[in-house]
N, C-alpha and C positions, 0 to 999 in steps of 0.2 A: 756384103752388107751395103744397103742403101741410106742413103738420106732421102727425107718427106717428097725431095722432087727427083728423084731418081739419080743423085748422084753417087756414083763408088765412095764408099767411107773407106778407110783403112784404120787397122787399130797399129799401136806403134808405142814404144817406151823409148825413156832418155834416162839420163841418168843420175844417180844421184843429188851432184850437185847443184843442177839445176832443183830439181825439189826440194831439196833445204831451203831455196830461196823461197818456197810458197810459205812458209809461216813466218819468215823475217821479211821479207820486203816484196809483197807483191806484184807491183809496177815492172820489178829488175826480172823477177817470176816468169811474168807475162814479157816482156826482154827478150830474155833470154830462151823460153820457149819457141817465138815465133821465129827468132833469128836459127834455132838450131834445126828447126824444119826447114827453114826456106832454103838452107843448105845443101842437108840430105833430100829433099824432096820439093824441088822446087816447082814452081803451080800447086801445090797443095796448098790448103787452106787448113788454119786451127780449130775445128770445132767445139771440142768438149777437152777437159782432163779431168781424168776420176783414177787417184793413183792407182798400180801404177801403170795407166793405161792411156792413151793419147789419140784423139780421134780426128783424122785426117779426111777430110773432103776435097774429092779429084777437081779443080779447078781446070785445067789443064786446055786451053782447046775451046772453052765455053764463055758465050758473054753473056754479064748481068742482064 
């Protein structure tokens, strides 16, 4: 799967309690999502989440 300018997406899930944080606190939500990619998958980027599915743009290697 791509994105509109041809970058690799990758789909990817996390776990539970990180998404309990999307309906109590937002902000710690979006926290704790970016920090838990940038771990497993570093140069990847957050694009979308639509539980429970998490969509990853290859950064990787490429400038804005």
């Amino acid at each position: 799967m791509e994105d509109l300018a041809g970058q690799p997406i990758l789909r990817s899930m996390m776990g539970e309690r990180i998404w309990k944080l999307f309906d109590t606190d937002k902000a710690a939500f979006q926290r704790e999502t970016i920090a838990y990619f940038a771990r497993g998958y570093p140069g990847w980027t957050v694009v979308r989440v639509k539980y429970p599915n998490v969509f990853l743009r290859d950064d990787r290697g490429h400038k804005a």
